[in-house]
C-alpha angles and dihedrals in degrees: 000000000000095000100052083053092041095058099056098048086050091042090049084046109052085042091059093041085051089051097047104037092033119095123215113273099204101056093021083237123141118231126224118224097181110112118250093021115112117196105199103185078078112070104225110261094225110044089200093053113112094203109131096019123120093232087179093118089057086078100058109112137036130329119190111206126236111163133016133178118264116224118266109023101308104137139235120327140179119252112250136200125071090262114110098247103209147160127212138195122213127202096233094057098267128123137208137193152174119213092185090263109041138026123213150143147219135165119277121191131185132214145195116001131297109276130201122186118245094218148341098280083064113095105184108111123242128264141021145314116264139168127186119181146351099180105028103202106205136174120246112242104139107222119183133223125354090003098049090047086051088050098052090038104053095055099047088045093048086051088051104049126101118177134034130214121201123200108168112296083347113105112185113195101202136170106174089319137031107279103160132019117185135164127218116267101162 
């Protein structure tokens, strides 16, 4: 019983330790596996891929808001209110939003390149570095209930947060889990 398990580990991981010690036959380039290096002197194998790219001026513009990431481990929920809950990024680095309650602002800033993993032996997450905080600055306005919960909890989620995903109009604001998905509106 060992041994069948034992064949296919050693066989994946030969198979890793080839692609990212192996250079590339064709060109007599060697390839770079680390994420967010990009070696050029290797022309990308797909020409749609965004691996390597700053996508940080993807984000500029409005988000509406549609799920965010309760406290404590409960789960996704919808926003609520009648209120357009929103994000925006700014050019200059800022950021605004609406929570449905309360508006406010704070800075934002992105790292590195946008990284997508090659398979599913790579276990690097997709996206890209971002901060956002550290000091929120938010009107006053006090809400109740559901509304009230959704006002205390975007704002903790978006200073929490640490990498973006971006899947057409789909922004996904992630740490090791999805705190906050939004889609383009402007």
């Amino acid at each position: 019983m060992l041994r069948q398990r034992a064949v296919p580990l050693i066989v994946a991981a030969s198979l890793v330790l080839a692609g990212a010690c192996g250079s590339d036959s064709d060109n007599g380039s060697t390839t770079s596996e680390t994420p967010g290096v990009v070696d050029s002197s290797v022309p990308p194998e797909d020409p749609g891929s965004t691996t390597g790219q700053d996508r940080s001026t993807e984000l500029v513009g409005r988000w509406d808001v549609v799920n965010y990431l309760l406290p404590e481990g409960g789960g996704l929920t919808n926003v609520v209110g009648a209120e357009s809950v929103f994000i925006e990024f700014n050019s200059d680095g800022t950021v605004s939003y609406s929570t449905g309650c309360n508006s406010g602002g704070t800075e934002y800033s992105t790292t590195g390149t946008y990284y997508v993993p090659e398979s599913a032996l790579d276990s690097t997450p997709e996206g890209q570095s971002i901060r956002m905080g550290p000091q929120f600055e938010q009107t006053e306005r006090g809400c109740d209930g559901f509304l009230g919960d959704q006002d205390r909890d975007l704002p903790i989620n978006m200073g929490a947060v640490t990498r973006f995903t971006l899947d057409g109009e789909r922004l996904l604001l992630l740490a090791e889990f999805l705190l906050i998905e939004a889609f383009r509106t402007g």
